[in-house]
PDBQT receptor file of N, H, CA, C and O in Angstrom, charges set to zero:
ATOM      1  N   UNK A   1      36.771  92.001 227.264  1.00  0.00    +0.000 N 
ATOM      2  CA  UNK A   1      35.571  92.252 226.497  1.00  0.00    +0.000 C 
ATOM      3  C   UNK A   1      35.999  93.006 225.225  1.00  0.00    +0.000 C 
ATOM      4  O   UNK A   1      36.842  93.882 225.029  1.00  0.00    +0.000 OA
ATOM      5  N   UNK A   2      35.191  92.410 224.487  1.00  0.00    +0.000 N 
ATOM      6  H   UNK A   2      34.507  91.698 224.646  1.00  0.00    +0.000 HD
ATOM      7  CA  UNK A   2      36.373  93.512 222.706  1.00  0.00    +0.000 C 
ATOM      8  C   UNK A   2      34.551  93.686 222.134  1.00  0.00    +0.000 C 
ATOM      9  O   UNK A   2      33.669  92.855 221.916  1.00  0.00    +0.000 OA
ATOM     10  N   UNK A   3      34.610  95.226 222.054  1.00  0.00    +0.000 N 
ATOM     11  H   UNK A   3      35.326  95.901 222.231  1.00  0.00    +0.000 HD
ATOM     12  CA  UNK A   3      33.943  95.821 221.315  1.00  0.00    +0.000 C 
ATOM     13  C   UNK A   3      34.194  95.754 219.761  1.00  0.00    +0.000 C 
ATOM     14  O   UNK A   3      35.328  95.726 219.283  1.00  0.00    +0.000 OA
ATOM     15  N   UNK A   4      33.005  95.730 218.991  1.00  0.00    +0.000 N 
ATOM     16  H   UNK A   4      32.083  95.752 219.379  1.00  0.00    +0.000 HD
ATOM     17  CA  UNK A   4      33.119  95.820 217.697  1.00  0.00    +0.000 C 
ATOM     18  C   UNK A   4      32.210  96.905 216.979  1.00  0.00    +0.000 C 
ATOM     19  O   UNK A   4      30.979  96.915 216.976  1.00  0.00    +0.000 OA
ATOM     20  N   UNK A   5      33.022  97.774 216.398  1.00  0.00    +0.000 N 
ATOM     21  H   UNK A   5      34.022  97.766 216.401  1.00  0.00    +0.000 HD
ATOM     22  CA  UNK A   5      31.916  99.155 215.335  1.00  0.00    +0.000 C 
ATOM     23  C   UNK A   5      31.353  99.047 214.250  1.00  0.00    +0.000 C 
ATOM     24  O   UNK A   5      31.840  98.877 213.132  1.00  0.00    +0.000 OA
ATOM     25  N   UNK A   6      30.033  99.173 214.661  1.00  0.00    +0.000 N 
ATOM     26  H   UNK A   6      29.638  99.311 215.569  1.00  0.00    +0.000 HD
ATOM     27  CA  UNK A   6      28.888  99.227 213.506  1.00  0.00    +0.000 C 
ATOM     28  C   UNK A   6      28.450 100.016 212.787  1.00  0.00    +0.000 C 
ATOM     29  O   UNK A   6      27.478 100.414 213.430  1.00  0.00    +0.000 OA
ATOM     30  N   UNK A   7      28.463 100.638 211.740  1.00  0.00    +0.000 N 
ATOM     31  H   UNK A   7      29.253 100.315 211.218  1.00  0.00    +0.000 HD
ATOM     32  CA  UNK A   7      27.734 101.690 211.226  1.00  0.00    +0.000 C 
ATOM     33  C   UNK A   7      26.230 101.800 210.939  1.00  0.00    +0.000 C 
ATOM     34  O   UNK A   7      25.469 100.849 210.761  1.00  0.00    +0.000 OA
ATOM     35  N   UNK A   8      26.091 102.381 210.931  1.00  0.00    +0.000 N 
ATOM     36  H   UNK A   8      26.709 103.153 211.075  1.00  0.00    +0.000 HD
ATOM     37  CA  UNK A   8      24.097 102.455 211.341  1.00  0.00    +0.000 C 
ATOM     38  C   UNK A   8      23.643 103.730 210.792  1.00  0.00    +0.000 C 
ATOM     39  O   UNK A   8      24.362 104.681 211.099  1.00  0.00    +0.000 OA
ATOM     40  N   UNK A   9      22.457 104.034 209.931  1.00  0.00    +0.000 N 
ATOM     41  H   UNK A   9      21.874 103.261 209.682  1.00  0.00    +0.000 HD
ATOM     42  CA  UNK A   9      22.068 105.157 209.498  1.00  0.00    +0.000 C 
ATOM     43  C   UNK A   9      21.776 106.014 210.440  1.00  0.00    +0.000 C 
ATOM     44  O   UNK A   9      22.497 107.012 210.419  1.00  0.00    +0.000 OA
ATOM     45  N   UNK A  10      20.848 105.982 211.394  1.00  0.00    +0.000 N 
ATOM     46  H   UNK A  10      20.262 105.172 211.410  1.00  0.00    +0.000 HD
ATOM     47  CA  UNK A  10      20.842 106.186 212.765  1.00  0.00    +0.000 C 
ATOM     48  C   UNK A  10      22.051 106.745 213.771  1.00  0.00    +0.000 C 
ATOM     49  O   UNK A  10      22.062 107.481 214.757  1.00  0.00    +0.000 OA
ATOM     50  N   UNK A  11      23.081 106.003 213.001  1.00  0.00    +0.000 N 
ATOM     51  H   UNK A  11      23.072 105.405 212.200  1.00  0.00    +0.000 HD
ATOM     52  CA  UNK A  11      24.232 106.321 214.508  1.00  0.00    +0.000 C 
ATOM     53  C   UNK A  11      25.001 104.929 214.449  1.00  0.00    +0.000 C 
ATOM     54  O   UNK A  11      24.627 103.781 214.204  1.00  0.00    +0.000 OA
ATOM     55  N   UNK A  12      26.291 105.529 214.790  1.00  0.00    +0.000 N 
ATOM     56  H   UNK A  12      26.594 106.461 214.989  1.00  0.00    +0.000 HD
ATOM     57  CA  UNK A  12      27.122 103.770 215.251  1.00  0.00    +0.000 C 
ATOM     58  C   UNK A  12      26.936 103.106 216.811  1.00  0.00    +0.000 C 
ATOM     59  O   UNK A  12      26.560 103.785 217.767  1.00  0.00    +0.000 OA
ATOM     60  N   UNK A  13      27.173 102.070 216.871  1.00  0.00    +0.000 N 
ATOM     61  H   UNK A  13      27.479 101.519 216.095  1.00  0.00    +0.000 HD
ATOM     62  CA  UNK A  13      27.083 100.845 217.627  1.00  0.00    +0.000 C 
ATOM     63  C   UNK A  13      28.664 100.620 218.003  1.00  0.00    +0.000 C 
ATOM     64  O   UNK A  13      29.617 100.694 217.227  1.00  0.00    +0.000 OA
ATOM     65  N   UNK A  14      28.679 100.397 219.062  1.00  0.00    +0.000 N 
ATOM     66  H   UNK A  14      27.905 100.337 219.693  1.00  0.00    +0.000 HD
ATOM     67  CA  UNK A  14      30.038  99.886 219.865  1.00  0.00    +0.000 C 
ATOM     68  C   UNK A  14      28.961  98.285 220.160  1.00  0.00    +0.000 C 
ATOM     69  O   UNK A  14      27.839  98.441 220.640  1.00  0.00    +0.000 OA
ATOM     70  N   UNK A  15      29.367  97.136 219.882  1.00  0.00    +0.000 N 
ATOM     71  H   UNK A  15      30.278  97.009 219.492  1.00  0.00    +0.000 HD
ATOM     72  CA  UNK A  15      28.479  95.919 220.353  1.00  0.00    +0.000 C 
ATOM     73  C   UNK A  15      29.824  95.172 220.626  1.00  0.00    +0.000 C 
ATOM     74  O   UNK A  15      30.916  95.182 220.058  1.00  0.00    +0.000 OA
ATOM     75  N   UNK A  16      29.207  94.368 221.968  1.00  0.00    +0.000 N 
ATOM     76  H   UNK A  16      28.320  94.360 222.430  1.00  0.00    +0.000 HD
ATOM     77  CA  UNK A  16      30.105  93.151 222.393  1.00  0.00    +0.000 C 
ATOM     78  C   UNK A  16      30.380  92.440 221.378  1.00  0.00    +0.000 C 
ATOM     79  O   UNK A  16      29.344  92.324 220.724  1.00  0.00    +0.000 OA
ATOM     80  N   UNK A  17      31.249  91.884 220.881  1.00  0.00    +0.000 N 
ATOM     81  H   UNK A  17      32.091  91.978 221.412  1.00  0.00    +0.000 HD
ATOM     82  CA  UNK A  17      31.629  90.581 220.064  1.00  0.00    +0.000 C 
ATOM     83  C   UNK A  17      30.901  89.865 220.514  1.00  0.00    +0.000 C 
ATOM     84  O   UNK A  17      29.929  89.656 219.789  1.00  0.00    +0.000 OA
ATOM     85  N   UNK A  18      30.911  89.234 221.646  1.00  0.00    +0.000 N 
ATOM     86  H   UNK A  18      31.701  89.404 222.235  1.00  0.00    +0.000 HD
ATOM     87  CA  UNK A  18      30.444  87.768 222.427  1.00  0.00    +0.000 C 
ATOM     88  C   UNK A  18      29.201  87.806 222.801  1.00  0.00    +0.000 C 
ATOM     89  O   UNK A  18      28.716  86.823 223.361  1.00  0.00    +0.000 OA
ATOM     90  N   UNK A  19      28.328  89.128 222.525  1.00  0.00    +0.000 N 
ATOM     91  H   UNK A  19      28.722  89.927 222.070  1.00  0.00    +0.000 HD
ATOM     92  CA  UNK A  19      26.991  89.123 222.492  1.00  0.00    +0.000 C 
ATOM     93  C   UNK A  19      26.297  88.466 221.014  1.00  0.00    +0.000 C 
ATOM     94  O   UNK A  19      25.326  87.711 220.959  1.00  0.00    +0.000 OA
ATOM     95  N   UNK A  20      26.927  88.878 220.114  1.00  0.00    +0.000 N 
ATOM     96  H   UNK A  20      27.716  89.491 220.159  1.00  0.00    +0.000 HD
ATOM     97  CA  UNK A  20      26.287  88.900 218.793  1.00  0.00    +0.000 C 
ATOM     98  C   UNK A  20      25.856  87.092 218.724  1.00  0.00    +0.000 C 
ATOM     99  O   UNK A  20      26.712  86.207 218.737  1.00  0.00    +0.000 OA
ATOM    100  N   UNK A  21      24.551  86.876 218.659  1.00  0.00    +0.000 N 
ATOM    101  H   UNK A  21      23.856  87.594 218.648  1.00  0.00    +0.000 HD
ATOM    102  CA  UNK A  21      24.101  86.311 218.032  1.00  0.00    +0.000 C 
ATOM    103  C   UNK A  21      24.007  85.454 216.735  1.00  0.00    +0.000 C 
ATOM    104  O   UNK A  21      24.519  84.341 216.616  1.00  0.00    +0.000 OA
ATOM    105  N   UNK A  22      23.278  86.118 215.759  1.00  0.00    +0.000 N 
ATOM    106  H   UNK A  22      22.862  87.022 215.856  1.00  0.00    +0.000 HD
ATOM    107  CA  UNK A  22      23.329  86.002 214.590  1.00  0.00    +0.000 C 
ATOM    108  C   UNK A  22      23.186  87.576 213.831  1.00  0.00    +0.000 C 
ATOM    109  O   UNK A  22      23.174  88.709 214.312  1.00  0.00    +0.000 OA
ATOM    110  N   UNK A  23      23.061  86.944 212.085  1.00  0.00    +0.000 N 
ATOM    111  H   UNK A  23      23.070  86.023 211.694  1.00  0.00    +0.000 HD
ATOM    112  CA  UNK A  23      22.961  87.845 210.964  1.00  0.00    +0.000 C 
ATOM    113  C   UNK A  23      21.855  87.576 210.222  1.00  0.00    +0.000 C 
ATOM    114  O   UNK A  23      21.621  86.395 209.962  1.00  0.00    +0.000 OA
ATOM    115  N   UNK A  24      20.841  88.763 209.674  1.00  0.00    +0.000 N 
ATOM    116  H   UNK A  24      21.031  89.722 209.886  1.00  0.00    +0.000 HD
ATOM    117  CA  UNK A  24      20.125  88.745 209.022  1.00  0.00    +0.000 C 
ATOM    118  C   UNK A  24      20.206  89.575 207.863  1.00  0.00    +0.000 C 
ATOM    119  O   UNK A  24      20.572  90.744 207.984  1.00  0.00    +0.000 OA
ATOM    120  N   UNK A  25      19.843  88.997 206.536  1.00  0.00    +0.000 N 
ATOM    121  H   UNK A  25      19.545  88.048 206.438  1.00  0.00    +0.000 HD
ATOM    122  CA  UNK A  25      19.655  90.563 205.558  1.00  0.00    +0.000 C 
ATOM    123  C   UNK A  25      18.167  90.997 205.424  1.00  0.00    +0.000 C 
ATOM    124  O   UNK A  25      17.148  90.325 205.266  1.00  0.00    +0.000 OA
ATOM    125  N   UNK A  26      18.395  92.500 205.551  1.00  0.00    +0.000 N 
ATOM    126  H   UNK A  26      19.223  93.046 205.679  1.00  0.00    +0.000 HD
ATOM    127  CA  UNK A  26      17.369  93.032 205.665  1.00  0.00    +0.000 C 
ATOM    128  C   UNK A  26      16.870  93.913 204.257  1.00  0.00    +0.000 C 
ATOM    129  O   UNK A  26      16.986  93.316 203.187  1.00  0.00    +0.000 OA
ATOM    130  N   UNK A  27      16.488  94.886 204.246  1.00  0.00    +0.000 N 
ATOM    131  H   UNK A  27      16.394  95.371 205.115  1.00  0.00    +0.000 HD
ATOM    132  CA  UNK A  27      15.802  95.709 203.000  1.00  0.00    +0.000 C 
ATOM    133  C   UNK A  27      17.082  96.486 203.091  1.00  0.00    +0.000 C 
ATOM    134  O   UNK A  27      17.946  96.533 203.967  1.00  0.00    +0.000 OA
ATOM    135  N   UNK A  28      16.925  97.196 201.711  1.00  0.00    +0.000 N 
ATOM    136  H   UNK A  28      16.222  97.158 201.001  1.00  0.00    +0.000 HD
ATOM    137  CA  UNK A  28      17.794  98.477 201.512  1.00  0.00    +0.000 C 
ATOM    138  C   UNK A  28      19.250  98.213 201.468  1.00  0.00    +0.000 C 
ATOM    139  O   UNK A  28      19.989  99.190 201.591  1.00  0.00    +0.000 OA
ATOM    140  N   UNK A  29      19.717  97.168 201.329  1.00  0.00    +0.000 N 
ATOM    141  H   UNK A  29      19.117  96.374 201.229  1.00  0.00    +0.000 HD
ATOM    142  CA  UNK A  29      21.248  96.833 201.904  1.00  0.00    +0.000 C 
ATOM    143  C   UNK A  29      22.002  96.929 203.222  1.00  0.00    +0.000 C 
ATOM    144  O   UNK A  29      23.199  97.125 203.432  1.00  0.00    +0.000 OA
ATOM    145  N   UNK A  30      20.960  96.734 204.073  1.00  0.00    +0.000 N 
ATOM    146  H   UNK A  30      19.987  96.574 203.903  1.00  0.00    +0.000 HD
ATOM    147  CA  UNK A  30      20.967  96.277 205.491  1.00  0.00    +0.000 C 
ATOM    148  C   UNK A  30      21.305  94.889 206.148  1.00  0.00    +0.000 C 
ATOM    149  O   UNK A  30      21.264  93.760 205.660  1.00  0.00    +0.000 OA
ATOM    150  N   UNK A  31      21.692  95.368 207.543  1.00  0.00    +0.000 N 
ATOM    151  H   UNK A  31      21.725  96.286 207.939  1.00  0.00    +0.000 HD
ATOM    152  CA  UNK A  31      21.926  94.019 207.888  1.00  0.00    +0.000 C 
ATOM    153  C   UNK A  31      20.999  94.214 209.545  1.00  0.00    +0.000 C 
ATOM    154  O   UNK A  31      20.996  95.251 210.208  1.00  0.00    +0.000 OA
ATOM    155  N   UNK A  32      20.175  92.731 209.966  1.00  0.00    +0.000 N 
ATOM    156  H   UNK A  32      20.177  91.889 209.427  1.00  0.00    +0.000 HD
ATOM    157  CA  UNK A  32      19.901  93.486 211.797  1.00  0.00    +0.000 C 
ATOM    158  C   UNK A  32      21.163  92.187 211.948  1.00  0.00    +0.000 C 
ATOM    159  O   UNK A  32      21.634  91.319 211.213  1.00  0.00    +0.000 OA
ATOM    160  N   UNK A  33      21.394  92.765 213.660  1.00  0.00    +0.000 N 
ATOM    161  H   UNK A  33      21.011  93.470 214.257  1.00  0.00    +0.000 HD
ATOM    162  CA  UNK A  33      22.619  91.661 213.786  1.00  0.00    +0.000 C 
ATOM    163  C   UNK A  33      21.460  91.065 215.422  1.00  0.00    +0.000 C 
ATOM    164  O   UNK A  33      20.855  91.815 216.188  1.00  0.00    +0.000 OA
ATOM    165  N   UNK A  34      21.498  90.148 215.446  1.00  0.00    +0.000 N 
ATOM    166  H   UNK A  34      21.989  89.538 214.824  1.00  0.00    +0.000 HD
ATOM    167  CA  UNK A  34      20.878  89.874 216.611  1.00  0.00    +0.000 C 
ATOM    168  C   UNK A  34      21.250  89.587 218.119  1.00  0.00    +0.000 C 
ATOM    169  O   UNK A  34      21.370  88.370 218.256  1.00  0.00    +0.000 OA
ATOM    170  N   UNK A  35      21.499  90.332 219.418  1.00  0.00    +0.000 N 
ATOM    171  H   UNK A  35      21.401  91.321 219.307  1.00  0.00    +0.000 HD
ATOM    172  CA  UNK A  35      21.920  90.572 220.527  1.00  0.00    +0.000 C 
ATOM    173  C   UNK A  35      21.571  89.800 221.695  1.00  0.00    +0.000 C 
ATOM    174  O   UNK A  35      20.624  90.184 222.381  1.00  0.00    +0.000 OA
ATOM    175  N   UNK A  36      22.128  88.898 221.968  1.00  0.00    +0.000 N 
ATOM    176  H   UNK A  36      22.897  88.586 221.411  1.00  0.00    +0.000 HD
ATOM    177  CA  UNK A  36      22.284  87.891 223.348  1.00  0.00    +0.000 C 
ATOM    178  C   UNK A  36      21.120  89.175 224.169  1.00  0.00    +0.000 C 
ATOM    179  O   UNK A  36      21.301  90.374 224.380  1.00  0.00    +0.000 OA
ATOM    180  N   UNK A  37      19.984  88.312 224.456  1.00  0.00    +0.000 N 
ATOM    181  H   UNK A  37      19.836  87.338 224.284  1.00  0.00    +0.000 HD
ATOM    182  CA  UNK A  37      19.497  89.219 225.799  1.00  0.00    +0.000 C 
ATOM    183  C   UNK A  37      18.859  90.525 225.718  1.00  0.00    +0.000 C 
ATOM    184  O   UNK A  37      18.511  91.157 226.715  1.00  0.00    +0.000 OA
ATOM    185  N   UNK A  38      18.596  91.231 223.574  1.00  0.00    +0.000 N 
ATOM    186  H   UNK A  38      18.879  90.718 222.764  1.00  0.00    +0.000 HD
ATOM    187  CA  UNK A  38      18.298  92.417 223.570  1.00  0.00    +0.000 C 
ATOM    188  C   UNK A  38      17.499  92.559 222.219  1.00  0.00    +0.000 C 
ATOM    189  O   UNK A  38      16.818  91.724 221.624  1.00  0.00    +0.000 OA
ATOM    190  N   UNK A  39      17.725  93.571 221.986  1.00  0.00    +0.000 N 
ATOM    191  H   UNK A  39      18.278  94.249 222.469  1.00  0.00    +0.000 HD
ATOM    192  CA  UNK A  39      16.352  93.378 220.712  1.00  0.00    +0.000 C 
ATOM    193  C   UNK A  39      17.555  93.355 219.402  1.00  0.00    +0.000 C 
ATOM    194  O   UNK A  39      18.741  93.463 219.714  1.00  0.00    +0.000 OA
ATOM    195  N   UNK A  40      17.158  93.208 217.949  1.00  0.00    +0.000 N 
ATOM    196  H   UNK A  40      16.195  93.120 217.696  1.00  0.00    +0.000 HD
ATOM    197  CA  UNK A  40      17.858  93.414 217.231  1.00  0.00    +0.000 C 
ATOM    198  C   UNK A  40      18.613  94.836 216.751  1.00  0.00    +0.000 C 
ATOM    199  O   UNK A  40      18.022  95.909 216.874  1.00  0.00    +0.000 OA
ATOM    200  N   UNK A  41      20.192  94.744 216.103  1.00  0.00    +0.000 N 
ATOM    201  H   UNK A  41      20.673  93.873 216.003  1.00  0.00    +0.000 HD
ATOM    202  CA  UNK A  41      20.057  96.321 215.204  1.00  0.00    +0.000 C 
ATOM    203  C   UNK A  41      19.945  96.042 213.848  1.00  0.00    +0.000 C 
ATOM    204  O   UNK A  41      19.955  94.979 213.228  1.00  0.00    +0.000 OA
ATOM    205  N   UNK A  42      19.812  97.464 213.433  1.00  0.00    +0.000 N 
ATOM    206  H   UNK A  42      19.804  98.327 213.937  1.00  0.00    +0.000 HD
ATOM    207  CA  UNK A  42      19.809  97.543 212.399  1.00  0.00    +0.000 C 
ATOM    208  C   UNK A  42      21.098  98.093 211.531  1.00  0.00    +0.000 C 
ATOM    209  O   UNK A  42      21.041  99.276 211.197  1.00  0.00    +0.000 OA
ATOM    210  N   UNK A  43      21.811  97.625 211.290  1.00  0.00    +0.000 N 
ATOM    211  H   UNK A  43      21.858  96.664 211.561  1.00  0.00    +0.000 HD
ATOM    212  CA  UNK A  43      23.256  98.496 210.388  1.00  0.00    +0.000 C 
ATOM    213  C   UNK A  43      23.688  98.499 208.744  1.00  0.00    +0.000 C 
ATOM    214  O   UNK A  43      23.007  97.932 207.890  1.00  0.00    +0.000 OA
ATOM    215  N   UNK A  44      24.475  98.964 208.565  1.00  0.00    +0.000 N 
ATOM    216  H   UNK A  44      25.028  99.424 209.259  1.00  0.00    +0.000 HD
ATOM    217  CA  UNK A  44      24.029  99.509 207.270  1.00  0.00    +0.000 C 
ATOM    218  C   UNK A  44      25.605  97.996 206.513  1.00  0.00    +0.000 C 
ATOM    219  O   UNK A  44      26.655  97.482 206.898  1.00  0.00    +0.000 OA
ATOM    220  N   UNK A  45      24.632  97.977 205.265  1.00  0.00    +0.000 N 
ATOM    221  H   UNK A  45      23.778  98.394 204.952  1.00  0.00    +0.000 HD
ATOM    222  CA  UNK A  45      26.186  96.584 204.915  1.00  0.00    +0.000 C 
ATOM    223  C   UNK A  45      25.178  95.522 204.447  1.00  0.00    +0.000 C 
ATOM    224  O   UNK A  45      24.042  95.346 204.888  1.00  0.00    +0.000 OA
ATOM    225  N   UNK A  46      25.762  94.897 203.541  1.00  0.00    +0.000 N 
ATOM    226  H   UNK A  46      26.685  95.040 203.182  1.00  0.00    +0.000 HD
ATOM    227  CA  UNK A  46      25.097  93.352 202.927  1.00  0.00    +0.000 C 
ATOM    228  C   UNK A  46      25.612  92.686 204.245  1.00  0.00    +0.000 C 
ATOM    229  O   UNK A  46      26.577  92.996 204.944  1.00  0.00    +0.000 OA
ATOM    230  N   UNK A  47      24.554  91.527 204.407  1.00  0.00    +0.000 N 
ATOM    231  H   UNK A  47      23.770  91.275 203.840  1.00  0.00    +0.000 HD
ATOM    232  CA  UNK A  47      25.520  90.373 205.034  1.00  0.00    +0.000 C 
ATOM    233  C   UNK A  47      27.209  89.971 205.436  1.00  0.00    +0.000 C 
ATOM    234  O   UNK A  47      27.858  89.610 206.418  1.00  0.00    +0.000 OA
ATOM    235  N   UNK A  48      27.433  90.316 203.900  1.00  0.00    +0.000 N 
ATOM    236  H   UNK A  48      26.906  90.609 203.103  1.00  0.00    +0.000 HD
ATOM    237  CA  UNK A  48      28.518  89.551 203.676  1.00  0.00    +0.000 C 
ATOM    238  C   UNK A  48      29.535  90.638 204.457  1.00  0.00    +0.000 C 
ATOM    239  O   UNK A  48      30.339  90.164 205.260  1.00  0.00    +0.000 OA
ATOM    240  N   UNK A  49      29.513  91.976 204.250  1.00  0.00    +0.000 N 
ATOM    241  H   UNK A  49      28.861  92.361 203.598  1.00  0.00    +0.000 HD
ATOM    242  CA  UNK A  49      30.010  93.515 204.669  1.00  0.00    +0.000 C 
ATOM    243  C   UNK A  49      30.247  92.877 206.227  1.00  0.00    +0.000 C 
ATOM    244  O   UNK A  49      31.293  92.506 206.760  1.00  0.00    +0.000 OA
ATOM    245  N   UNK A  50      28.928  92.898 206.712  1.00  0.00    +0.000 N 
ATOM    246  H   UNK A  50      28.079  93.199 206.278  1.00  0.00    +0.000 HD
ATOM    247  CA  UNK A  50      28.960  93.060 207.893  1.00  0.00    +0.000 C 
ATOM    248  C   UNK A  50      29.555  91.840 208.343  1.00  0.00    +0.000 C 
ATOM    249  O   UNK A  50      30.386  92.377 209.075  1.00  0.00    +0.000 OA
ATOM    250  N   UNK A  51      29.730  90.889 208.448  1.00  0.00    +0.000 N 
ATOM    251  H   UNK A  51      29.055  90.452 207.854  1.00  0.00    +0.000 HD
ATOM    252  CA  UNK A  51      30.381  89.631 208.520  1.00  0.00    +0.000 C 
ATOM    253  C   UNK A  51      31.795  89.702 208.646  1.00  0.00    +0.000 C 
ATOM    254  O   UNK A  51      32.507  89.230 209.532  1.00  0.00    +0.000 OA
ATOM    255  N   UNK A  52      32.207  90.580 207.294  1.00  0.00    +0.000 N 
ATOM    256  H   UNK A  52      31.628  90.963 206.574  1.00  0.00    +0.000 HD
ATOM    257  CA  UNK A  52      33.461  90.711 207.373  1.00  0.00    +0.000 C 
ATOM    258  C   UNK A  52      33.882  91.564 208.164  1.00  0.00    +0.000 C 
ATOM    259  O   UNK A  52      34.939  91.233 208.701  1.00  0.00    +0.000 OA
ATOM    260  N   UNK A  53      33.312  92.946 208.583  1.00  0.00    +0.000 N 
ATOM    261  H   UNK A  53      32.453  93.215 208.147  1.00  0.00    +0.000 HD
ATOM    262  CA  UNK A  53      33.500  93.823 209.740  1.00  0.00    +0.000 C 
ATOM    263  C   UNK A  53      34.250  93.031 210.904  1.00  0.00    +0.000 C 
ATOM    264  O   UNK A  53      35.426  92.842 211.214  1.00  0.00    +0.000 OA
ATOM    265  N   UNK A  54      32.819  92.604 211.470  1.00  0.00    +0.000 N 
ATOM    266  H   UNK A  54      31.863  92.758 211.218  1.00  0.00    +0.000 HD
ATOM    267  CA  UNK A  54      33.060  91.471 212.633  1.00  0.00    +0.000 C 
ATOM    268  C   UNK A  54      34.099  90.691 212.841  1.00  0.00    +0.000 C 
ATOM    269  O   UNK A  54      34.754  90.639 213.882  1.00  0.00    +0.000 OA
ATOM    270  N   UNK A  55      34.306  89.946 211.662  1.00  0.00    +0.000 N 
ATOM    271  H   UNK A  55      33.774  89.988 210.817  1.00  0.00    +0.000 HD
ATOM    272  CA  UNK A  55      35.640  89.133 212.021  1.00  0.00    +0.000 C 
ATOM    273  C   UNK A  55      37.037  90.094 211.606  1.00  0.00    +0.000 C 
ATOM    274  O   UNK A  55      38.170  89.936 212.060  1.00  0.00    +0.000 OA
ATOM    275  N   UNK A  56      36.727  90.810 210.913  1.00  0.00    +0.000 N 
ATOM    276  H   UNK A  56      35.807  90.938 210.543  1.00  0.00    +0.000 HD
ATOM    277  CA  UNK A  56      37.769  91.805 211.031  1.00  0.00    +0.000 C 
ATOM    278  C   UNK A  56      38.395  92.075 212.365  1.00  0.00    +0.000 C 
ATOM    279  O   UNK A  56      39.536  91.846 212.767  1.00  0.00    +0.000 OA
ATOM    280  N   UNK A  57      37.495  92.549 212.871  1.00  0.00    +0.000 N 
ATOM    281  H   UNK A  57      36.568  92.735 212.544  1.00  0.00    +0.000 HD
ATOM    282  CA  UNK A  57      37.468  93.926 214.254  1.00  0.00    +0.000 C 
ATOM    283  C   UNK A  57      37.915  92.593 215.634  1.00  0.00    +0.000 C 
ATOM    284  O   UNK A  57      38.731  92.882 216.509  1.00  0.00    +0.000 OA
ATOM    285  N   UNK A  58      37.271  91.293 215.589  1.00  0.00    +0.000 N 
ATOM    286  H   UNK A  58      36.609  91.058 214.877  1.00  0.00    +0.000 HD
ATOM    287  CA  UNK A  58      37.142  90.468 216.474  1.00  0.00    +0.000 C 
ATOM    288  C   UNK A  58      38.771  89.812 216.473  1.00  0.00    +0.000 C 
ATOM    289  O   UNK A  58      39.209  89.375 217.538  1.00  0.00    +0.000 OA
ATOM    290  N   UNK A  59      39.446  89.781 215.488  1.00  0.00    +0.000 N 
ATOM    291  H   UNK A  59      39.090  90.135 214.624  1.00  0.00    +0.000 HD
ATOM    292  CA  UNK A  59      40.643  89.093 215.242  1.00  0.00    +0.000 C 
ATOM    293  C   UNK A  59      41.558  90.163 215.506  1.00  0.00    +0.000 C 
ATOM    294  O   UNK A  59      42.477  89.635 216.132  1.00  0.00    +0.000 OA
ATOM    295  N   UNK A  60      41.773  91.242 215.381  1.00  0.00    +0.000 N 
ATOM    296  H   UNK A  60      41.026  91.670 214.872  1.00  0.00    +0.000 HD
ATOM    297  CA  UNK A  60      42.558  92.379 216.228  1.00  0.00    +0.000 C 
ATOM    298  C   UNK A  60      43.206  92.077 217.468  1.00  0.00    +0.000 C 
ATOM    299  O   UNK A  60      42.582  91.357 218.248  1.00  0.00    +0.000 OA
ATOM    300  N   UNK A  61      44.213  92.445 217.761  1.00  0.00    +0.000 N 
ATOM    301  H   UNK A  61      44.720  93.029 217.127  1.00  0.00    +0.000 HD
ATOM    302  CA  UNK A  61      44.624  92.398 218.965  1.00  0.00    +0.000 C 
ATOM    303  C   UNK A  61      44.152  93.292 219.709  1.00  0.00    +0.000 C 
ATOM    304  O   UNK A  61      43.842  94.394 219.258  1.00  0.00    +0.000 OA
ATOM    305  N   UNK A  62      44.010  92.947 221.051  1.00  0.00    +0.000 N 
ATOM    306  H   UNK A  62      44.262  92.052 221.418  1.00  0.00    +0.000 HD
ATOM    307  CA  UNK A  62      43.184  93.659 222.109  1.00  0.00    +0.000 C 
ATOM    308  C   UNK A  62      44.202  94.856 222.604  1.00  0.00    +0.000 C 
ATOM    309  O   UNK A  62      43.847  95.646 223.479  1.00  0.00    +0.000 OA
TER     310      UNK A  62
């Protein structure tokens, strides 16, 4: 299971890789990311930011 870190105004996110859903852009330069089975978040990042996070963090060796 490979966790991936989110930053969030709120607080960070440890989220499954293999949960994530999809990407939305939101207000303010936000992103929600949408969760297999859960409600959406909200994290801080354009689209494109957060996108790249993800495949960043997901392509890492475990």
């Amino acid at each position: 299971m490979k966790f991936i870190t989110l930053k969030s105004r709120g607080g960070n996110y440890l989220v499954v890789a293999s949960n994530i859903a999809w990407l939305r852009s939101a207000e303010n330069g936000q992103t929600q990311i949408g969760i297999v089975g859960g409600s959406p978040l909200l994290v801080t990042g354009t689209i494109e930011e957060t996108a790249a996070v993800i495949l960043a963090q997901s392509s890492e060796a475990a």
